[in-house]
N, C-alpha and C positions, 0 to 999 in steps of 0.2 A: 652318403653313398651316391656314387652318379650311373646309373642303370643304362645301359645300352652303350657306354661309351669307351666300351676298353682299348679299343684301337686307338681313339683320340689320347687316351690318356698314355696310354702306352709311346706313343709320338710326343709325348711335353716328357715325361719319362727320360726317354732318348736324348731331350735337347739339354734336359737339368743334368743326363750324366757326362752330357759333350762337353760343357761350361764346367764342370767338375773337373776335367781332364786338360782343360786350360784353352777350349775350343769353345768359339760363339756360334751362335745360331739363331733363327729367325722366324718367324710364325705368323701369317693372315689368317685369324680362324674369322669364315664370315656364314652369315644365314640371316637368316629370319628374326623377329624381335621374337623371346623368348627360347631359344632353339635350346639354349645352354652356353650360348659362348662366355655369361660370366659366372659361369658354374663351374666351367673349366679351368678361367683363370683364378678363380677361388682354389679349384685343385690344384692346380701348380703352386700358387706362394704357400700352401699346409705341403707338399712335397719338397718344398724348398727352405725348411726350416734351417737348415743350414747359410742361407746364402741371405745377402742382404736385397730389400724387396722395396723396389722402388713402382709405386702406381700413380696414375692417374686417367682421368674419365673425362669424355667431350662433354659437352653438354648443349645442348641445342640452343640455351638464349644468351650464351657467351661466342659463339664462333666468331664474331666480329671484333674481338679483341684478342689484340694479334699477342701474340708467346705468352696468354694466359694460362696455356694447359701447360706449357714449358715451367713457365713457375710456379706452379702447382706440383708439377712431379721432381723437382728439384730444391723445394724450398728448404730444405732441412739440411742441404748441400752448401748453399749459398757463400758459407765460408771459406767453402776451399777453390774461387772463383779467383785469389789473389794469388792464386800458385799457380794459375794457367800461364802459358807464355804471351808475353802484355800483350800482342795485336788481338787473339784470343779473347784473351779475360775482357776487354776495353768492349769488344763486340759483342758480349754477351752482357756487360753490366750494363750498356746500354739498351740492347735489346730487353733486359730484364726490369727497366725502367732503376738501374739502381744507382745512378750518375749520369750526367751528362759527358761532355767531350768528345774526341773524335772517335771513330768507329770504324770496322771492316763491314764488309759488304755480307750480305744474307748466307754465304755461305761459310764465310768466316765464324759466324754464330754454329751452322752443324759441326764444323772443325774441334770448336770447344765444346759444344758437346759430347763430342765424340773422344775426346780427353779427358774431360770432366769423369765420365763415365769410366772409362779405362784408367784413372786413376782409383775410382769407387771400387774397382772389380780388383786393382792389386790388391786390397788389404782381404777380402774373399769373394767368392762368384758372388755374378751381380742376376739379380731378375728383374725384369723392368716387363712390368702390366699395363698396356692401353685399352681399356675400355670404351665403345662408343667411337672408334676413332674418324666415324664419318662424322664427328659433331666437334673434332676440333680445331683448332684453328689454323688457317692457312699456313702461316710463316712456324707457327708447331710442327706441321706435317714435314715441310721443308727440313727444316733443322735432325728432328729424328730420321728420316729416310736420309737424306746426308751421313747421318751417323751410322746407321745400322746397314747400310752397306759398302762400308768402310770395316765391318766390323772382322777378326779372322781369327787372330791368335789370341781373342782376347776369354775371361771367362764371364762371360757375359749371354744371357738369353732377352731376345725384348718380343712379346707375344703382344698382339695389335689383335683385337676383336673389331669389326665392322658388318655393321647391321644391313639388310639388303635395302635396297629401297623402297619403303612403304607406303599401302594406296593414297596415302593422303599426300605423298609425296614430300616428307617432313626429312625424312634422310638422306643425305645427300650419300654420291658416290664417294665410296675412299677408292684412290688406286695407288697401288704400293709396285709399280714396276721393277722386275726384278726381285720380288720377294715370295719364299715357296710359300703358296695358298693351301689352307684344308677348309672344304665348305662342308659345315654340317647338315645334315637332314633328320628329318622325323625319325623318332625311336623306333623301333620296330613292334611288332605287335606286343612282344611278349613281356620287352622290356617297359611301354607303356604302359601292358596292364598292371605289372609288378609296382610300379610307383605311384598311378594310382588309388593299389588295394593299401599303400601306405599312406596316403593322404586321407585317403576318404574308403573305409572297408566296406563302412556300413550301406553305403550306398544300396537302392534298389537295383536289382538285374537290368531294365528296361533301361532306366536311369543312367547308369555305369556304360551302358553299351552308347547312347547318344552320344556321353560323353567324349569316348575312345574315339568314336564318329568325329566327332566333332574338332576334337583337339587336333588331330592328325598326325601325331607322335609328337606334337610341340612339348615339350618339360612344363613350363610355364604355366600352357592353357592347362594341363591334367593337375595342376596345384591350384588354380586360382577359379577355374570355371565350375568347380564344386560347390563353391562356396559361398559365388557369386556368378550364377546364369541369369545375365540382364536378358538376351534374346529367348523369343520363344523356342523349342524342340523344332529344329527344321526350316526356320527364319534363315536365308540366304544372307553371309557374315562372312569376312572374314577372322584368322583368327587373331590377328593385328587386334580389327576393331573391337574383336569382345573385349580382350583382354584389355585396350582402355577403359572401358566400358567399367569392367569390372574391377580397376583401380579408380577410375571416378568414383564411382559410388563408395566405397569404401575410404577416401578421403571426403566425401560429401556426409558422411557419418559424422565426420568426428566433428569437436565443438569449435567454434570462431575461434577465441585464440590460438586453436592449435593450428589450425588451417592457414593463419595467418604466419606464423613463424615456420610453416611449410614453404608456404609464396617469397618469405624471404630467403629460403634457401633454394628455392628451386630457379629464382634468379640471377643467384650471384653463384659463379662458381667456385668460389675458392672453399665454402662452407665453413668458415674458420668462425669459432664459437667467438670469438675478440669481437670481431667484425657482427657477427649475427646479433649478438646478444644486447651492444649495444642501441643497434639499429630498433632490434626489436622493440626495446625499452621504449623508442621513440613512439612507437605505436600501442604502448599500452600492454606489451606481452614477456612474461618472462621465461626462464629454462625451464619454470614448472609444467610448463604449458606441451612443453614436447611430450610426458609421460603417454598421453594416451596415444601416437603415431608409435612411442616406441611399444606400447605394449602391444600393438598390431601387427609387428612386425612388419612397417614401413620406412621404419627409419634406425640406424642405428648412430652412438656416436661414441668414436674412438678417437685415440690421441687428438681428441678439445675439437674435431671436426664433427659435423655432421652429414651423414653420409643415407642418401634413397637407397633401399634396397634395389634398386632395379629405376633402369634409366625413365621407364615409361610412369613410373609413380612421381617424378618428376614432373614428367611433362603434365599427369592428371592433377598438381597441385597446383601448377601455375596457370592451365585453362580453365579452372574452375572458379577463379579469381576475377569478377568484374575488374574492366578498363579503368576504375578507377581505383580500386585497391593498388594494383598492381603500379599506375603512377605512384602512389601511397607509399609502395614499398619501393620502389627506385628512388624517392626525395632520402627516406629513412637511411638506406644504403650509402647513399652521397653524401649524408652526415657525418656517416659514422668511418669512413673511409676519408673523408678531409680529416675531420677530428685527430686520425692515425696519421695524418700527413703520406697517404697512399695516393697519388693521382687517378687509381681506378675511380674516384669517385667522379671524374669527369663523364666515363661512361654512363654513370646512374644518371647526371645529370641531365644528359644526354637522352639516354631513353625516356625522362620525365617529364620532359620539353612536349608538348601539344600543338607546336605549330613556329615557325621562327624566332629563334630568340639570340640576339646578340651577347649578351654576357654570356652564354653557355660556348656560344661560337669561338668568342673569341680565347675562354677558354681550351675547348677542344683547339685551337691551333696553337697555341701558346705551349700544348703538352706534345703538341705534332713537332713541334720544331723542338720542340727536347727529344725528341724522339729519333729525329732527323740528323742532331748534332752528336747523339751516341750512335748514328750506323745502320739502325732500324730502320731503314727507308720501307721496306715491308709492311709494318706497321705504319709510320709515317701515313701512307696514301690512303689506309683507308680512314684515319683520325680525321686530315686535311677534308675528305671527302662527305663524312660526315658533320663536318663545320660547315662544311659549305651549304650541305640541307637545312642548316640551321641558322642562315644569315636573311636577315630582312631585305637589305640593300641586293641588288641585282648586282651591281661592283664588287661588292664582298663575296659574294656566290661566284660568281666567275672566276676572279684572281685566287680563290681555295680549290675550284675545281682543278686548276691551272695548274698548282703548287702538288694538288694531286697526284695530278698527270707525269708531271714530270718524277715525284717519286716512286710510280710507280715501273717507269721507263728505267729508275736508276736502279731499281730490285728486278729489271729484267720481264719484268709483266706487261709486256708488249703490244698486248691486245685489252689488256682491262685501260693501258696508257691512253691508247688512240679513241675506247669510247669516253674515257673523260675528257678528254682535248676537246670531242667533238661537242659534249656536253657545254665545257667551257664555253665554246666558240659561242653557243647561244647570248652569253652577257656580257661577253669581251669585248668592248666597243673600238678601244684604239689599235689602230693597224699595227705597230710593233708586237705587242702583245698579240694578236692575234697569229703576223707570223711564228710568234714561238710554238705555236699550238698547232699549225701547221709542219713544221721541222718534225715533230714527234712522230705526226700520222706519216711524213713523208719516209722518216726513217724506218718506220715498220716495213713499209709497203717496198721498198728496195729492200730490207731483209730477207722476203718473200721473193724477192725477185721478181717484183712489179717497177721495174727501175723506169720504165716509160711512165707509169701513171702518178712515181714521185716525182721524175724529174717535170711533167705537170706542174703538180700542186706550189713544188720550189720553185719555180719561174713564175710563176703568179704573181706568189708570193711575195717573192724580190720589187715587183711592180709595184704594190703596195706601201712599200717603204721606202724606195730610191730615195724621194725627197726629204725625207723627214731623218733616215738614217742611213747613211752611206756605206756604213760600217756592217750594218747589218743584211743588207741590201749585196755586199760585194760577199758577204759568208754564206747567204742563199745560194748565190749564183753557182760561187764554187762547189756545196753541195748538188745543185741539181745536175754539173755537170760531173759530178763522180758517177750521178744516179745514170745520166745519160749512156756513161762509158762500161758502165757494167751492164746497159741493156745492149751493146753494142750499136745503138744509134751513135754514127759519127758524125752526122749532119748535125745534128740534134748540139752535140756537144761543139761542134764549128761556133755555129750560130748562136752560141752561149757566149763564146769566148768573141766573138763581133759585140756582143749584145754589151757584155762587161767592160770593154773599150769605148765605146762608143756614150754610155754613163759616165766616162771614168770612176769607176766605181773600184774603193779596196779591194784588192785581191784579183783585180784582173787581172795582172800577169801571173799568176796561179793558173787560173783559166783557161788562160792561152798556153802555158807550158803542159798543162791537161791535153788541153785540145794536141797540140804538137805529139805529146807522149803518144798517146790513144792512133792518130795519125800514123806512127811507127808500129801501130800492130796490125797493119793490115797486110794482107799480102804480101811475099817476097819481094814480088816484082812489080810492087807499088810501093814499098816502106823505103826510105832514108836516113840511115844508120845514123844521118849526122842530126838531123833535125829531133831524132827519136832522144839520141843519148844527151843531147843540150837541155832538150827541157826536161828530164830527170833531175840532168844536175843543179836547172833553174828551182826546179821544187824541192829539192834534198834542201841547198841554199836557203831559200823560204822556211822550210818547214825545222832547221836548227836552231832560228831565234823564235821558236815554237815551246812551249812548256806543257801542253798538257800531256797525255802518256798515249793519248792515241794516235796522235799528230807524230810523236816521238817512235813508235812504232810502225808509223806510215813511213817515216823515215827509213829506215830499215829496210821495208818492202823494196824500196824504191833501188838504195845503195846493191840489194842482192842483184835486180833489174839490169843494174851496170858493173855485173860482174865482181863489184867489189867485195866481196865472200870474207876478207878477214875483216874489216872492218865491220861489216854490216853483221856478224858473228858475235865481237866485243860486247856491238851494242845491244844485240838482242842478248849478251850474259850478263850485261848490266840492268838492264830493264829484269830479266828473271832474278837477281838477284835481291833487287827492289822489291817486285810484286810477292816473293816468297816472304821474304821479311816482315811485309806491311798485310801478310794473309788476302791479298786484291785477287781473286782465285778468276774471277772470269776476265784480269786481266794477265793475269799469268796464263789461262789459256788462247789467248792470243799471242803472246810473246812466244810460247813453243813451236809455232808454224813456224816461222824464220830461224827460230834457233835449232830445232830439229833439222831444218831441212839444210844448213849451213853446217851442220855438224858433221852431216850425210855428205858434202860435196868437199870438206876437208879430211875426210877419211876416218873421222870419230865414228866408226860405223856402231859399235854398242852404246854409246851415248845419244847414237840419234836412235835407235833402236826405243832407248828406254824414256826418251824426251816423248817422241811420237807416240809412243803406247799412254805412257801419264797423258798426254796432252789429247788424247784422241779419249781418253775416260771421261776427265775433266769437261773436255767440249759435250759430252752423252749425259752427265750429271748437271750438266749448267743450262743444256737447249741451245746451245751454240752449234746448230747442224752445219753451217758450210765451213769451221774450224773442223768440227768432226769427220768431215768429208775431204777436205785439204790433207790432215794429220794421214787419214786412210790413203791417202796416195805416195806420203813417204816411205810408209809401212811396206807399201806396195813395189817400190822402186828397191827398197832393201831385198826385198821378196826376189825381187827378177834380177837383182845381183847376184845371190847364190843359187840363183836358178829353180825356186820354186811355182813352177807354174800353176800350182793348184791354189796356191797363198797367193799369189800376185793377182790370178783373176777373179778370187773372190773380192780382194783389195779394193779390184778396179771396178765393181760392176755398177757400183750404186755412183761414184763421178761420173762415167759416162752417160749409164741412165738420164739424169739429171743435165749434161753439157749442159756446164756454164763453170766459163775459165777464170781462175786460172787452175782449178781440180781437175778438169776436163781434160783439157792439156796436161798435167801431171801424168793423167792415169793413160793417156796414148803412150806418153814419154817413156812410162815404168811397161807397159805390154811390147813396144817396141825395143825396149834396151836388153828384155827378156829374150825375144825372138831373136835380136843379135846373137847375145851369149847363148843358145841354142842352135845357131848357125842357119834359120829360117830367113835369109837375107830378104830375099823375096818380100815374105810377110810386113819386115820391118819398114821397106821399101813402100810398099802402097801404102801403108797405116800411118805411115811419117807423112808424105806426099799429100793426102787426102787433109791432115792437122796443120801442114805448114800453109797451103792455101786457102785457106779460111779468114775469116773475116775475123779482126778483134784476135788472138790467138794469144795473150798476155802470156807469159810465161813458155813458149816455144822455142828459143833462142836457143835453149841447152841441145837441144834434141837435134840442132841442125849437123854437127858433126855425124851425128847417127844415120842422118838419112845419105851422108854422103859416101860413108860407109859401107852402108848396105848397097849403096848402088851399085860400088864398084864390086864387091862381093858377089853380087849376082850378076855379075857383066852387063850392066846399065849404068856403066861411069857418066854420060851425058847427064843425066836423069840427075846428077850430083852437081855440076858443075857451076850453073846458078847460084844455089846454095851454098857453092864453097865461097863463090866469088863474094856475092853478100854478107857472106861469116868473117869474111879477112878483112870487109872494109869498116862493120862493127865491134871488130877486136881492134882496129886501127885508131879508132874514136873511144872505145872504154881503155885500153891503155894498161890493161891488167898484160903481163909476162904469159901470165897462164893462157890467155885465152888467146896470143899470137903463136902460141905452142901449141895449141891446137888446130889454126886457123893454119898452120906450118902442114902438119900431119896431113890437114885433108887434101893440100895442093901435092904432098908428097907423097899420098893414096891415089889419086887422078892422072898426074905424071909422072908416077913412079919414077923420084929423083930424089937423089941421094942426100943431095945440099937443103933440102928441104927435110928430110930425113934430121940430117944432124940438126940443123937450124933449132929443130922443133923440141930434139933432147936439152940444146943446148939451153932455152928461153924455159924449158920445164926444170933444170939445175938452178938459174938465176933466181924463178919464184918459190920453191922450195914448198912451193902445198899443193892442193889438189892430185893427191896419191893414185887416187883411180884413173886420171885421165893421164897422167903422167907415164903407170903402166901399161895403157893403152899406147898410146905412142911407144914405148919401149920395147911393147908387144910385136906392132905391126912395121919397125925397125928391124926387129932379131930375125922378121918375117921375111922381107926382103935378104935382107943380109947373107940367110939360109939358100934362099931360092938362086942367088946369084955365087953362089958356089963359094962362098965367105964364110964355114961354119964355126974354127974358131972366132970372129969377130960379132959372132950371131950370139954367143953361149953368152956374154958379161949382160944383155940387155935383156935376154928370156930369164935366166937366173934373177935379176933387179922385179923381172915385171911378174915373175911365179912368186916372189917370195912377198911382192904386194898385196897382190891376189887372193894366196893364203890367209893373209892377215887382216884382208876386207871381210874373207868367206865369201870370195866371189867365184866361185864354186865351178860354172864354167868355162870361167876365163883363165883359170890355172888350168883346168884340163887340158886347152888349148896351147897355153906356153909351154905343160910337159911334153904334148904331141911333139910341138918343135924344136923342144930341148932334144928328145929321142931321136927325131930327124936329123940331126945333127953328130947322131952316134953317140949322144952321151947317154949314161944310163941316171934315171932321176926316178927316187921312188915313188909309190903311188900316189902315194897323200901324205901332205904334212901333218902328225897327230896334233889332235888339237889341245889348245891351251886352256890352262882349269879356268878365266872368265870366259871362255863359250858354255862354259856348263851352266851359269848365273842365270836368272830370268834379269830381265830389264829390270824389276823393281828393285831385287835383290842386289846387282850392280848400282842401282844408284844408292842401297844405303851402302855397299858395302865403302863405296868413295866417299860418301861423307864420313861415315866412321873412320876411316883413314883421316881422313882431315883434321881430326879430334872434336866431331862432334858429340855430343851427346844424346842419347836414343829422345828424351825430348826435344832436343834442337831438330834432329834428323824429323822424327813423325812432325815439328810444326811446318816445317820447308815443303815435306813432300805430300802433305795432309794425309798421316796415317797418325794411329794412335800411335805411344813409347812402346807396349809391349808387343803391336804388330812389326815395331821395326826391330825389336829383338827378337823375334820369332825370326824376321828373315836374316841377320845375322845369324841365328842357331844353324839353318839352313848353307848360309852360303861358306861358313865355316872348312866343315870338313872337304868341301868341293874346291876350296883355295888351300887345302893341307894347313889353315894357320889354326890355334886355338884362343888369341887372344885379341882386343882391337893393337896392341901395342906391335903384332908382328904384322896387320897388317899395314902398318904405315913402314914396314921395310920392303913390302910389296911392290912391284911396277905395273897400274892399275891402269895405264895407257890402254886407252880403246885403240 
């Protein structure tokens, strides 16, 4: 029975019958060491006799080895890893040490967990118990949280206990972002006394009342400080310490062998009697030896494990254990673990090690790059980093810190990267190697947006190496000069591109077409439309006999830069096509920035919708904030198309905060495109004017028909005229139809002239995309047309550019072509009713298009990383809202965004 706690239980109650009902939920119960938190999780798996119970527990002298507690709480699963979808399964057998080859990146691994699981939960509700979960391991934490907020329509509950941090400072923080918390506190009086008078009746008056004193409604302390008061009555304690206290002692009872088959469990976390027993043997101790822990009620053992009553009996059996036992029982362990052909035994190795030892070293690196070759780079860095503690040679310590660093940079751990680099840096003697350990630290610190203090360390760096490698020496340069352009130092980056000619060093015309590029973002009335668009096209060039994927998505960047919007589209659907297939999740949130945003400037307005929301999660799940921050500004720009001003300036507030382009600039773009469609010409006018004269302004270029616009709108045509003139000679040099159909309209805004008028329809027929800007010219043609007393030759261009509009949900931009459709005497109803995909959510539209496509609900959840049963929950959903009932009628659908 659990006294005081009917509220809490009543809350796990709730989430077992939500799981029932085919609904997931989620749980941080946290407190103090003994409060009750695995008292509760005890109540839930007896409430949950029905549902299948998946547990497991951190443990404090495992956290270092990475997806131990993962395979620990899945071990009995293990077989249904060959049914996941292969990028999946590949990334998890690897992570789980159970083959080598190649692998997905760390979040690939939560993906399949989060399958793995949502296959468990088809066959009945699932429960899944973390005990201890500030004691487990890193790349564990990642994986579950990955999965468990993912989690929706599935039947599945995963309850996470996490202990506070205590004085001695032995528990680390858990933070579960995003996940509802319930922290427990002390019993209350009455319910303490009651548990208590059950443990202990007889107690004295005087006695019983210190007690209650004492405990201060802890569960734990009112069971165990009865039985065992190590302090005196009034001895200032916490009740942490007693209660070690008074599991010491009570292991310090029992006899040597048993103590000792303790310390071999309190070390190893798996507790698996295979594993223990033979170890044991090594030391002289058999199964017989547990009786007296179990009769104490310290240990129990179920299904062939053995299991501490409670974490801290744990920890009192392994500090009880002189330093040399405890070596004793890691050699024993690593026996018995080789024997099984299990590589954990490298750990035992490892901990048993007294001081550098090369055979262990080179072991541990031997299992890092198994580790590395399945995917695990998580794991990886901290194996490689622990080798490296272990190498005699000061060369062998360096080149492992190294090998660290960099895996740790390729799992995204940005800052534990830069302090092993810097750690490296101490016994890395050759200047090559040294710059790579530089490149790491540099890349962190431009991530952060210290692009002056990387483009530093890169230029050094480059110094370093000129002579010895050229190769490497010209691929510094051209990083420090990216770092330079994005701190908006353009001297910085001039004098880079001098620097790299003057070495003739690789890659200096990169450099220099950098340097040129960045030169074209200055000012209106300082940039060079020709000079700007040549060196794009010098670097697109460059960067196509390119293979790696980030090179190939600079690519991209650069193609949208010059306008080129279908090709530069293709490619980012090729790249997402890629990165979905091969589960590469933090490169596929890269790939949605251009592909969203190219989706948005072709007229796929629900597809960028539902790109930009995926991709702006993604980027919040992965620590990818300035993709997060990018993604928030197409959302933003969608926002100010159908005229939400309330959505559009939440959209925008954290890029401007922040200015730094090209988000910055996005989020002026989408606040002034807004105040257009709102008729605040004014507004748009100075907020445009203030962004186009700026220094560095990458990504401005769209916005300049805007500002020409608004000028003329608010009778300050001058104010526009520069801007036009500059747009018509940069539409002349990129070459796109579309954008000399634009570059048409603003001369035909300013001079209100007819031929420029047609011009501009005419060049918007020929290219046949860019919808939105298309009806904009169509718009302020039917405008004219109207005004000059032509209203039937006015009604064919407002009808083209309302019936756009509509279909964007550009909400006041139709308001405005009905205004002058009606001006014209025709009568045009209110609004066009809308079509059953506006009802969809983003997510819901993208499975319902892959289902159309004949996916299958596991094809669709590995693409879009949901579980199968959340993407048939949103099918259930998007069904009735599209009138179909089956996938077969929705492939006779017309699912055009």
């Amino acid at each position: 029975m659990l006294y005081g706690r009917d509220a809490e239980t009543a809350t796990i109650d709730r989430l077992l019958q939500r799981a029932r009902a085919g609904r997931s939920g989620a749980l941080v119960l946290r407190g103090e060491a003994g409060i009750g938190k695995s008292a509760l999780l005890a109540y839930a798996a007896g409430a949950a006799a029905d549902m299948r119970v998946l547990r497991v527990a951190g443990t404090e002298y495992e956290r270092s080895l990475p997806y131990a507690a993962l395979h620990l709480m899945l071990r009995r699963h293990l077989d249904r890893v060959d049914a996941l979808p292969g990028p999946q399964g590949r990334a998890l057998r690897g992570a789980l040490a159970m083959e080598g080859g190649a692998g997905g990146d760390r979040f690939l691994v939560g993906l399949a967990v989060l399958t793995l699981l949502s296959d468990l939960a088809e066959e009945r509700p699932l429960l899944c118990l973390v005990d201890d979960a500030q004691w487990l391991d890193g790349p564990t934490v990642e994986a579950l949280l990955f999965a468990v907020r993912r989690l929706e329509a599935e039947p599945i509950v995963m309850l996470l206990a996490a202990r506070d941090a205590d004085p001695a400072g032995r528990a680390a923080e858990f933070t579960a972002p995003g996940l509802p918390e319930l922290r427990l506190t002390g019993l209350d009086d009455r319910a303490a006394d009651a548990l208590l008078t059950e443990r202990a009746a007889a107690l004295p008056a005087p006695t019983r009342q210190e007690i209650l004193v004492e405990a201060q409604g802890n569960p734990l302390a009112l069971l165990e400080l009865p039985a065992a008061r190590r302090a005196a009555p009034g001895e200032p304690s916490s009740t942490y310490t007693r209660l070690r206290a008074a599991f010491a002692d009570r292991v310090a009872a029992l006899p040597d062998a048993t103590r000792t088959l303790l310390l071999l469990a309190a070390v190893n976390h798996q507790g698996d009697l295979a594993i223990l027993l033979p170890a044991a043997g090594r030391l002289g101790v058999s199964v017989a030896d547990l009786e007296p822990a179990e009769r104490d009620g310290l240990v129990t053992v179920t299904d062939e494990r053995l299991e501490f009553r409670h974490p801290l009996i744990r920890s009192a059996a392994a500090d009880a254990a002189t330093f040399g036992r405890r070596l004793a029982a890691h050699r024993a362990l690593a026996a018995a673990y080789r024997a099984a052909g299990d590589r954990c035994h490298v750990w035992h190795l490892a901990a048993a090690a007294t001081g550098p030892e090369e055979s262990v070293a080179a072991e541990l690196e031997e299992a890092a790059e198994e580790m590395r070759s399945g995917g695990g780079v998580v794991s990886t860095a901290v194996v490689y980093e622990r080798a490296a503690a272990l190498s005699p040679d000061p060369r062998d310590r360096g080149r492992r810190l190294a090998l660290a660093a960099h895996a740790a940079a390729d799992a995204g751990r940005a800052e534990q990267a830069v302090a092993l680099a810097e750690r490296a840096a101490r016994d890395v003697t050759d200047p090559v190697a040294r710059a790579d350990l530089v490149m790491i630290h540099a890349t962190l610190a431009d991530e952060q947006d210290r692009g002056r203090e990387a483009f530093g360390m890169l230029g050094e760096a480059a110094g370093t190496v000129a002579d010895r490698d050229p190769v490497t020496a010209g691929y510094l340069l051209f990083q420090a000069a990216m770092a330079a352009s994005n701190a908006g130092d353009l001297a910085a980056l001039r004098a880079t591109a001098d620097r790299a000619e003057r070495l003739g060093l690789p890659r200096a015309e990169n450099v220099r077409a950098l340097a040129d590029l960045f030169e074209g973002q200055s000012p209106l009335s300082r940039l060079d439309p020709a000079r700007s668009v040549a060196a794009l096209r010098r670097l697109i060039d460059v960067n196509d006999s390119c293979y790696g994927p980030r090179d190939l998505l600079r690519a991209v960047m650069w193609r949208l830069m010059i306008a080129d919007v279908a090709v530069a589209n293709a490619s980012a659907r090729a790249l997402e096509r890629r990165f979905r297939a091969e589960g590469s999740i933090g490169l596929l949130s890269l790939t949605l920035m251009p592909l969203a945003r190219t989706e948005l400037m072709l007229g796929r307005t629900r597809d960028a919708l539902a790109l930009a929301t995926e991709g702006m999660r993604i980027a919040a799940d992965t620590g990818q904030h300035r993709i997060r921050v990018y993604q928030a500004t197409t959302l933003a720009h969608l926002a100010a198309l159908g005229g939400d001003e309330e959505r559009c300036l939440e959209l925008t507030a954290e890029p401007l905060a922040r200015d730094i382009p090209p988000s910055s600039v996005h989020a002026v773009a989408a606040r002034s495109l807004l105040d257009l469609g709102l008729g605040r010409h004014e507004a748009a006018l100075d907020r445009l004017s203030g962004a186009l004269t700026a220094e560095n302004r990458a990504g401005s270029i769209a916005s300049v028909p805007d500002l020409v616009e608004a000028a003329v709108r608010s009778g300050q045509a001058g104010r526009g005229r520069e801007a036009a003139a500059w747009y018509g000679r940069w539409s002349a040099q990129v070459g796109q139809p579309w954008t000399e159909a634009v570059a048409a309209r603003c001369a035909a805004l300013l001079d209100d002239d007819e031929a420029s008028y047609e011009r501009a329809v005419a060049l918007h027929r020929k290219d046949g995309g860019m919808p939105f800007e298309r009806a904009r010219t169509e718009l302020v043609h039917g405008e004219w047309l109207r005004r000059n007393r032509r209203r039937n030759d006015a009604r064919a261009p407002l009808h083209s550019a309302l019936e756009t509009f509509e279909r964007l949900g550009a909400a006041p931009w139709a308001d405005r072509a009905r205004a002058e459709l009606r001006a014209t005497g025709e009568s045009v109803a209110a609004e066009r009713p809308s079509d059953a995909l506006a009802a969809l959510t983003p997510q819901e539209m993208q499975v319902v298009k892959l289902a159309a496509a004949g996916l299958s609900n596991r094809e669709i959840g590995a693409q879009l990383f949901l579980s199968p049963r959340t993407v048939g929950y949103h099918l259930y959903k998007a069904y009735p809202k599209l009138g179909v009932a089956s996938r077969g009628e929705l492939a006779r659908l017309d699912l055009a965004s």
